[in-house]
Structure formats: structure tokens, C-alpha cells
C-alpha positions as CSV (number, residue, x, y, z in Angstrom):
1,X,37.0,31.8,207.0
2,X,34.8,28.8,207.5
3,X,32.5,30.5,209.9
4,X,30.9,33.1,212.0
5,X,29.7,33.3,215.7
6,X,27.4,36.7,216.4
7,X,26.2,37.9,220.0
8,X,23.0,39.7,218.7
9,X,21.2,42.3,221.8
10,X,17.5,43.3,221.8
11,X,16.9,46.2,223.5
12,X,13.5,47.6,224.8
13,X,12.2,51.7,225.2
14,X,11.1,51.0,228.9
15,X,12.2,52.7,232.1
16,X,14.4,50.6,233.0
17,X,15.7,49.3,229.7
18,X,15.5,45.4,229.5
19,X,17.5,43.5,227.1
20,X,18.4,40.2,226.0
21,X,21.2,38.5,223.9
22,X,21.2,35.2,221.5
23,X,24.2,33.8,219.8
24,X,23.8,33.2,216.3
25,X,26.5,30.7,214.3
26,X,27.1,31.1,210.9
27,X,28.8,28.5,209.1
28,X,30.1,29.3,205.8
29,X,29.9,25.9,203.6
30,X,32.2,24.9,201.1
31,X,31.5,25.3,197.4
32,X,34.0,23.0,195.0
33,X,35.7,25.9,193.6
34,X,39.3,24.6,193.2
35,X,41.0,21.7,191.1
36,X,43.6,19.3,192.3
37,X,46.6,20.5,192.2
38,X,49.8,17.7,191.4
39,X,52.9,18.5,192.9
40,X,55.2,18.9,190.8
41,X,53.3,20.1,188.0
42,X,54.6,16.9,185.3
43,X,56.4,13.8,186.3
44,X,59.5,12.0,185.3
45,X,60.7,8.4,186.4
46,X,62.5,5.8,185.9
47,X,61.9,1.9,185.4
48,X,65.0,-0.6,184.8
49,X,64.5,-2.9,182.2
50,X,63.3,-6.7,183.8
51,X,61.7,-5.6,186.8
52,X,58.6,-8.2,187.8
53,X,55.0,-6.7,187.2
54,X,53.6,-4.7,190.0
55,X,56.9,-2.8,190.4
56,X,55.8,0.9,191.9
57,X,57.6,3.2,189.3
58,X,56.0,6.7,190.7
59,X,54.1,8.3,193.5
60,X,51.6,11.2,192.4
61,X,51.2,13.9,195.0
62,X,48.0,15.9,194.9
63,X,46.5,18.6,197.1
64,X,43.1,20.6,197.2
65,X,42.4,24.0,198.7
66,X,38.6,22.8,199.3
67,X,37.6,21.1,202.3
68,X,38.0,17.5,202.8
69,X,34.3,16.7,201.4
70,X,35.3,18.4,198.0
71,X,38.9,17.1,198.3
72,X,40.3,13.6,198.7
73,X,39.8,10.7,198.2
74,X,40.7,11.0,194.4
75,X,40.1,9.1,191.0
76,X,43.0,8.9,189.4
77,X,42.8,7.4,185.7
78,X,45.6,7.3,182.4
79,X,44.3,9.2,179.8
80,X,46.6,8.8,177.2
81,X,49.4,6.9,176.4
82,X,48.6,3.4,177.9
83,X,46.8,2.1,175.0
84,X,48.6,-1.1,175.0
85,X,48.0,-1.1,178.7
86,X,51.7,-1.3,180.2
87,X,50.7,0.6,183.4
88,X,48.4,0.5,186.3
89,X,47.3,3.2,188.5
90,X,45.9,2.2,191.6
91,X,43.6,4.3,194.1
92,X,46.6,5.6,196.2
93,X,48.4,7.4,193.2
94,X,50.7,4.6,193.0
95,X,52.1,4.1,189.0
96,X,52.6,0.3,188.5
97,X,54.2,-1.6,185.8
98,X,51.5,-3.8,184.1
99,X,54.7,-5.4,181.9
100,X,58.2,-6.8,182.0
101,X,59.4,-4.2,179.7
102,X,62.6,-4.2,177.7
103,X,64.7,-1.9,176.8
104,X,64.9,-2.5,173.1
105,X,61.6,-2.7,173.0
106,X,60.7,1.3,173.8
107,X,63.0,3.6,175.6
108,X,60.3,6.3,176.6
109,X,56.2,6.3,177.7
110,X,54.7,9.6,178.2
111,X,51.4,9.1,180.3
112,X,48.6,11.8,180.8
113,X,47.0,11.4,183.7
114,X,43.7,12.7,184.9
115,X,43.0,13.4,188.7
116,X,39.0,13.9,189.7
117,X,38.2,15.5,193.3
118,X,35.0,14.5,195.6
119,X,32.8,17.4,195.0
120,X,30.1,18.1,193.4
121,X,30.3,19.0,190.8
122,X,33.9,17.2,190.2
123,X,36.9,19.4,189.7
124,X,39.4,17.6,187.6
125,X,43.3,18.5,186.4
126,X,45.6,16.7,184.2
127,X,49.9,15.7,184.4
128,X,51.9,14.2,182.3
129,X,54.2,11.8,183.3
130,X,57.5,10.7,181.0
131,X,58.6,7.4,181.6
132,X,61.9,5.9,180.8
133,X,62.8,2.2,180.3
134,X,66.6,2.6,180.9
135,X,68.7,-0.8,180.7
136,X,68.8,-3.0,183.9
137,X,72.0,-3.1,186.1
138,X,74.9,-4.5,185.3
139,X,77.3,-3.4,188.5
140,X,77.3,-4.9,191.9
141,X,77.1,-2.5,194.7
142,X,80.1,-2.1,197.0
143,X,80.0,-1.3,200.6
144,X,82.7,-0.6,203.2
145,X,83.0,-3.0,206.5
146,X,82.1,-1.7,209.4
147,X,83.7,-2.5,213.0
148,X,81.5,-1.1,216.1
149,X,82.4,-0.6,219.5
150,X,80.4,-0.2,222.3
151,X,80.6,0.8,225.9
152,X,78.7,0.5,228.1
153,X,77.8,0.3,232.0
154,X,76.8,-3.7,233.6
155,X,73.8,-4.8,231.8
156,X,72.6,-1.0,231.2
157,X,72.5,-0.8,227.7
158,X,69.3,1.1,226.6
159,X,69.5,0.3,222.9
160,X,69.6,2.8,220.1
161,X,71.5,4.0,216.3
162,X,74.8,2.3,216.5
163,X,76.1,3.1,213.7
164,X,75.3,3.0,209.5
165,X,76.3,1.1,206.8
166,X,78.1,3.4,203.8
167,X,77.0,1.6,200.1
168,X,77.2,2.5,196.6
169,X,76.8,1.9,193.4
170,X,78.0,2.6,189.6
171,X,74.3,2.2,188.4
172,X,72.9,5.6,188.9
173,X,69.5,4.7,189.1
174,X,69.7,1.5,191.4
175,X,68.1,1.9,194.8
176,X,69.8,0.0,197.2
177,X,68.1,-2.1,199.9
178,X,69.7,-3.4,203.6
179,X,68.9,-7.0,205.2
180,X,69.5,-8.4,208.0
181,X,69.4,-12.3,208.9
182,X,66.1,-13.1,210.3
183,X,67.7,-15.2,213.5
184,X,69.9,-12.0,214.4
185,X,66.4,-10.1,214.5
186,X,65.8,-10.3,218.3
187,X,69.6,-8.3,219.0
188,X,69.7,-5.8,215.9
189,X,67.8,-4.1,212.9
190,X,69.2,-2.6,210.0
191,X,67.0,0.0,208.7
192,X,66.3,-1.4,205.1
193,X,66.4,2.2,203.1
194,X,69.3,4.0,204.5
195,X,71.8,1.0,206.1
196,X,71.7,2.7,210.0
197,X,72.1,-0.3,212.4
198,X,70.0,-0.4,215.9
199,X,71.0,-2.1,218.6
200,X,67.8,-3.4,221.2
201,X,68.4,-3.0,225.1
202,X,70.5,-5.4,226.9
203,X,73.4,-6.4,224.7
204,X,75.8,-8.4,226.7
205,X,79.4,-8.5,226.5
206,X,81.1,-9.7,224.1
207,X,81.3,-9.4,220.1
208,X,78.7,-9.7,217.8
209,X,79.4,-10.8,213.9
210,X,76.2,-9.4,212.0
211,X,74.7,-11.3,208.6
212,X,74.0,-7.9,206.8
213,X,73.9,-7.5,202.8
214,X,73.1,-4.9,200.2
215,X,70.8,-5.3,197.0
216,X,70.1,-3.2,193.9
217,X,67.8,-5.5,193.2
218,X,69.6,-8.1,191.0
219,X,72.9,-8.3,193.1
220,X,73.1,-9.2,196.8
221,X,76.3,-8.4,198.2
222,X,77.3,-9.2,202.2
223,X,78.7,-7.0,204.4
224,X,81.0,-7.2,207.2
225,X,79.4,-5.9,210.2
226,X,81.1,-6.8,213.7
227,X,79.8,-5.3,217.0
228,X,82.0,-5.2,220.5
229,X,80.3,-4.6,223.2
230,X,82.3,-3.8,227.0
231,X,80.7,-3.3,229.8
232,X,82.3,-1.1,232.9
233,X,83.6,-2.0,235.9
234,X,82.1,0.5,238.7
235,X,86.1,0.4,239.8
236,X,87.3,1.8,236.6
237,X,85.7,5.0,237.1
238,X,87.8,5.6,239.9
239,X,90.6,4.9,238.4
240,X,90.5,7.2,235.1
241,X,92.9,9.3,233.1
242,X,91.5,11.7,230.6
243,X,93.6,12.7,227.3
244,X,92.7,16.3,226.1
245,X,93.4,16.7,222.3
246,X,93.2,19.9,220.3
247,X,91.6,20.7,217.1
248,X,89.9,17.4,216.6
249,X,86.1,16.3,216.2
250,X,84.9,13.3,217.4
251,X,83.9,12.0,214.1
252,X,87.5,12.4,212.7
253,X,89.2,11.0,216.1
254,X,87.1,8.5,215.8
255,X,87.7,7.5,211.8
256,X,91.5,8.7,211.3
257,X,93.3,8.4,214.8
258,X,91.0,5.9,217.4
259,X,93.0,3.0,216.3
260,X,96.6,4.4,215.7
261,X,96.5,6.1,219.3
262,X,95.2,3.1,220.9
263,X,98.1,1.2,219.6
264,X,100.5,3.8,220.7
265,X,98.9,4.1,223.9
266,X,99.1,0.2,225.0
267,X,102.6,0.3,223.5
268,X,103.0,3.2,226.9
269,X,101.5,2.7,229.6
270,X,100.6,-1.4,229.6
271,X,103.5,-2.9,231.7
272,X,102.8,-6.5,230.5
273,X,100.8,-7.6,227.1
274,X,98.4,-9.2,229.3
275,X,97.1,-5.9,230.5
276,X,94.1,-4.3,228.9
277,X,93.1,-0.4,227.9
278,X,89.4,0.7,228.2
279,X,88.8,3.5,226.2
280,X,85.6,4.5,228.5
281,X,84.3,7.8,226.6
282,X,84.8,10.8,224.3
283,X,83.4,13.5,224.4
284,X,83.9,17.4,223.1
285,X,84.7,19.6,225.7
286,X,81.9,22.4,225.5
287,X,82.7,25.9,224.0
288,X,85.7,24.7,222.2
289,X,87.1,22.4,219.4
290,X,89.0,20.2,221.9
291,X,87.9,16.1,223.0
292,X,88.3,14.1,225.7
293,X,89.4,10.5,225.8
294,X,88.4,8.8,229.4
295,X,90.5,5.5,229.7
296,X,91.7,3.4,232.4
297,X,94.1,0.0,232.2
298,X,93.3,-2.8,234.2
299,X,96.3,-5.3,235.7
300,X,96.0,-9.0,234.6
301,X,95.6,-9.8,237.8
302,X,92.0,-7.6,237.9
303,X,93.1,-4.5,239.3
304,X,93.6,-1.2,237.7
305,X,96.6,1.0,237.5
306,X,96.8,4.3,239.7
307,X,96.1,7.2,237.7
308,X,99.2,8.9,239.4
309,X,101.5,5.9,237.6
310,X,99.3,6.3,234.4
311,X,99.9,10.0,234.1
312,X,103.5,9.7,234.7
313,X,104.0,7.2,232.1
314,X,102.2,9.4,229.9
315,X,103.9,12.7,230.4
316,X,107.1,10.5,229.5
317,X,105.8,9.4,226.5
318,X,103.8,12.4,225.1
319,X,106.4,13.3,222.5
320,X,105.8,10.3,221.3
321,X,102.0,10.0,221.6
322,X,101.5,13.4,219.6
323,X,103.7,11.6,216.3
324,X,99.6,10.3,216.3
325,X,97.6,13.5,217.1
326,X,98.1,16.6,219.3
327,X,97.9,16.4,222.7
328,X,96.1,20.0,224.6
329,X,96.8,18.2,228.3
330,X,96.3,14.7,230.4
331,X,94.1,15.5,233.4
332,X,94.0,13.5,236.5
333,X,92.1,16.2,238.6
334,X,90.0,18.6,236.6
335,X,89.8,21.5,239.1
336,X,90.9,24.5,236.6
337,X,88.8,27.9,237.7
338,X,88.6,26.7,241.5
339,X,90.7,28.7,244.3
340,X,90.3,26.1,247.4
341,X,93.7,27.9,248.9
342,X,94.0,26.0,251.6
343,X,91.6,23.4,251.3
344,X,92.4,20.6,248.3
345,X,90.2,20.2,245.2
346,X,88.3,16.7,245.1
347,X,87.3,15.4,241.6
348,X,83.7,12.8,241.1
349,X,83.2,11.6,237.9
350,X,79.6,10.0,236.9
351,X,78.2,8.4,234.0
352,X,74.9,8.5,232.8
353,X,74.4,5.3,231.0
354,X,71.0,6.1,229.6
355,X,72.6,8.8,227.3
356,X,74.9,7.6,224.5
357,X,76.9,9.2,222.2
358,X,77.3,7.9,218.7
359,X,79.9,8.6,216.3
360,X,79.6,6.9,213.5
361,X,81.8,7.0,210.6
362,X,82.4,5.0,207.5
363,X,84.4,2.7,208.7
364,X,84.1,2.2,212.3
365,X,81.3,3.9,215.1
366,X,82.0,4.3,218.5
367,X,79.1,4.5,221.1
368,X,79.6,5.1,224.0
369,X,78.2,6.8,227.4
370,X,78.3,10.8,228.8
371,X,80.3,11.6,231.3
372,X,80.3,14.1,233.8
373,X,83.0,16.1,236.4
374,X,81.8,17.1,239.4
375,X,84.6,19.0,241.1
376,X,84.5,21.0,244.9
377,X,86.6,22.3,247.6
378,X,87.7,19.7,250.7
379,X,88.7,21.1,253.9
């Protein structure tokens, strides 16, 4: 308890009894009692073999249970075991390398290292720190292309995680690092520690190739990164089909079945190879394991097809379209639950642009925009 705040009452003897009250604050003030405390309580790392001087090898983590005047900031120093002075330690806890070491040189450092609080007197405590020199690398990472699609309303697109990049590498100690080219910088970032790719606000249509690579260090390998971007047509919202499938997540739609099903699907319903299919959302349908794939297919002449004819060609074809995945309905009118008797069931759909789903996998991430029925009774 750091302090204490007392309402103290005087009293007189008098008829009437007169009284009066002061507040009196007692601050309890810290003594340096406690040590710093390193977490954990000894230190491993790592150091590859050939890394430039100045290469950060370890970060030490202290804590103290005093107040901050008898805490931090802290004096760290090497004790023992940096006579022929291969390491640095700078103010921040930050283990350096002072050398190019080599592995046949030494294998192994072991480093005591003293950390001295701010109080007065000083409270100090002691880690040791086993450092091994372990041979540099000698395999180039691999990483897996990535194709990303995005859909979006006109010129609404409010930027975000559009996907990741999936790396690895037969070195177990590498730590891999993500660039992107510097004149691609005002469209898209790559995150540089774990390979997830951001998209700013206002991609345009179109298709994007990205200048990504992976390094471990010594090997930079590229990556193919390509980014579609298609923007809806107010009109195709109107004119929407939606595919129900069972037992699927969006993830694994997404990964295993997107592009087989899209291929069967133009193979269905496009009447002429000029026509094009807009895969407009997915999205799970709530309370269940089923998805829903929103699509339309616009004419070549700019028009889109009925969803009455769409539906038709579909329940045709659905033997064949479940050879891909299985099919739980097609819905043209979701009015399930409503009794409008006499009256007739009117669908709305809306999208809200500003809230994108990602689903990102491996191989290929689909963003895309939430989607909403609104159905009611019309006389």
C-alpha cells in the first residue's frame, strides 16, 4: 500500500459539542528492498556463424517489484566470460556481437551478466547467458505463390490484411525477413516479420503483380505475388444467385474447391465464352457449418443474366456441380421462416463495403465484402 489518507475529528466537552475535522495523508515511501529479477532465470541464444558486428543476438528481460525510482533504468554489465571481448551489451539489454565469429573457431560462450537497479543503496542480481556459434546457412528458403482476389464496391475499397505470404526454411535457426519494392510502397506493405500483405485504400481495378522476396539473411529468394482487384456493378446486386454448400469453411472453399467450381460453374451457366462470372461474396451462414457463394454473370453485351435463367441452368446441372463439392441449395429468394400467405415475400440484398472478409490461405486469399438479406412481406 503506497499510502494512507486519515479524516482525524476533535471534539470539545462544551454544551453544545463543537468539533472539527483535518485530513491527514500518509505516504508510505519506497525502501529498495528487492533485486531485479531476469525473466527467464538464464538465457540461451543462438548466433550463425558470419554475421556482421553489431548483430543483436539476445534481448534481457528484467523487472523490479520497487517503485520506478528504485527500479529501471538499469546497468547492465558482462561479468564473466567476455574476456577477449566478443560481445557488447548496450543500455537497453540488447546482447551484441562485438566479432565475426566462426564456427571452428568456438562452438559455445557462456556470459554472466550482472544487472544493477536505481536505488539506493543498489540492488543487483546475476544470469547467465550460453551462447552458441552454430554454422551459417546453407539452404535457401522456399515460399509458395500467392494469387489474391479482391472484390470490391466502385472505388470503395477501405484498405486492410489481404492476405500472407507462407515461407520456410531447412535451416532451423534462420529467421526469415519479407521486402517489398520500394516503388510498389504507395499501393501495398508486406509486414517484414511474418509475410501478411496490406492493401492501402483505393485500389483500382485491375491486377496488380507485387515485387515481394524472402531472406534468411544470406539468400534472397522472390516471390510471386499477384493481386485482382474487381469492382461491382450497383446492377449486379440485383441480379444475384447464391449457392449454399454444406460442411465447408471458408478457408477450405477457398484453398481446395474456389477454382475447380468456378470452372465448372462457367462451363454451366455462361452461354457464350465471352460472358463473365463474378463471384461477389462468401460468407458462413450463422449458427451452422454451411457458406454462401453470391455470384452473378454478366452478357458480353453489359447486361446480366436473370436470376430465374441462372437458377434454372443450375438446378440442371447440379449433379454435375456437386462431382466438385456438395451443394445444401441455390437460393434466388431467401424468405425461409416467413408466412406472407397471401401477400408475396420481397428479397433486398446490401453490401457493406467498409467490412471485408478475408480468407486467406496458402495459396490463394479471397477478400471480399459482407453481405446482407433483408427479406419482408408485399401485399
Amino acid at each position: 500500500i503506497s499510502g494512507y489518507s486519515l479524516v482525524i475529528q476533535a471534539r470539545d466537552s462544551g454544551t453544545p459539542s463543537l468539533s472539527s475535522s483535518v485530513t491527514v495523508n500518509v505516504d508510505i515511501s519506497d525502501v529498495n528492498d528487492n533485486s531485479p529479477v531476469f525473466t527467464p532465470a538464464n538465457y540461451t541464444a543462438v548466433i550463425q556463424e558470419n554475421k556482421p558486428v553489431g548483430t543483436s543476438i539476445l534481448q534481457l528481460v528484467v523487472t523490479d517489484k520497487d517503485s520506478f525510482h528504485n527500479g529501471p533504468p538499469f546497468t547492465f554489465t558482462i561479468l564473466t566470460g567476455n574476456e577477449e571481448e566478443e560481445f557488447t551489451l548496450d543500455p537497453h539489454g540488447v546482447l551484441r556481437s562485438a566479432v565475426i565469429f566462426k564456427h571452428m573457431v568456438s562452438t559455445e560462450y557462456v556470459l554472466c551478466v550482472q544487472a544493477k537497479d536505481s536505488g539506493k543503496p543498489q540492488q543487483v542480481s546475476h544470469t547467465y547467458v550460453q551462447v552458441r556459434v552454430i554454422e551459417e546457412s546453407i539452404h535457401k528458403p522456399t515460399a509458395i505463390p500467392l494469387e489474391i482476389f479482391i472484390v470490391t464496391m466502385e472505388d470503395d475499397f477501405p484498405g486492410g490484411v489481404i492476405g500472407k505470404i507462407h515461407a520456410t526454411d531447412q535451416d532451423v535457426y534462420d529467421v526469415l525477413t519479407y521486402t517489398l519494392k520500394s516503388e510498389q510502397k504507395s499501393l501495398f506493405k508486406v509486414n517484414s516479420h511474418d509475410g501478411k500483405i496490406i492493401a492501402l485504400g483505393g485500389l483500382d481495378n485491375g491486377k496488380y503483380v507485387l515485387n515481394v522476396s524472402v531472406s534468411d539473411g544470406r539468400f534472397q529468394v522472390p516471390i510471386d505475388v499477384v493481386v485482382h482487384v474487381e469492382q461491382l456493378l450497383q446492377e449486379m446486386l440485383q441480379n444475384t444467385v447464391t449457392i449454399r454448400f454444406e460442411n465447408v469453411s471458408p478457408e477450405d472453399f477457398v484453398g481446395l474447391h474456389m477454382h475447380g467450381f468456378r470452372r465448372t460453374l462457367r462451363n454451366t451457366v455462361l452461354s457464350q465464352k465471352q460472358d463473365s462470372l463474378h463471384i461477389i461474396s462468401i460468407q458462413p451462414v450463422a449458427g451452422s457449418s454451411q457458406l454462401d457463394m453470391l455470384f452473378a454473370v454478366q452478357m458480353h453485351s453489359g447486361g446480366f443474366y436473370k436470376p430465374a435463367y441462372l437458377i434454372q441452368k443450375l438446378t440442371n446441372a447440379r449433379r454435375h456441380l456437386e462431382n466438385v463439392i456438395r451443394i445444401s441449395a441455390i437460393l434466388e429468394k431467401n424468405c425461409s421462416g416467413l408466412d406472407c400467405q397471401e401477400q408475396h415475400c420481397e428479397q433486398s440484398l446490401s453490401i457493406d463495403s467498409h467490412s471485408l472478409m478475408t480468407y486467406s490461405t496458402a495459396r490463394i486469399s479471397f477478400v471480399c465484402p459482407r453481405f446482407y438479406r433483408n427479406v419482408r412481406c408485399m401485399c
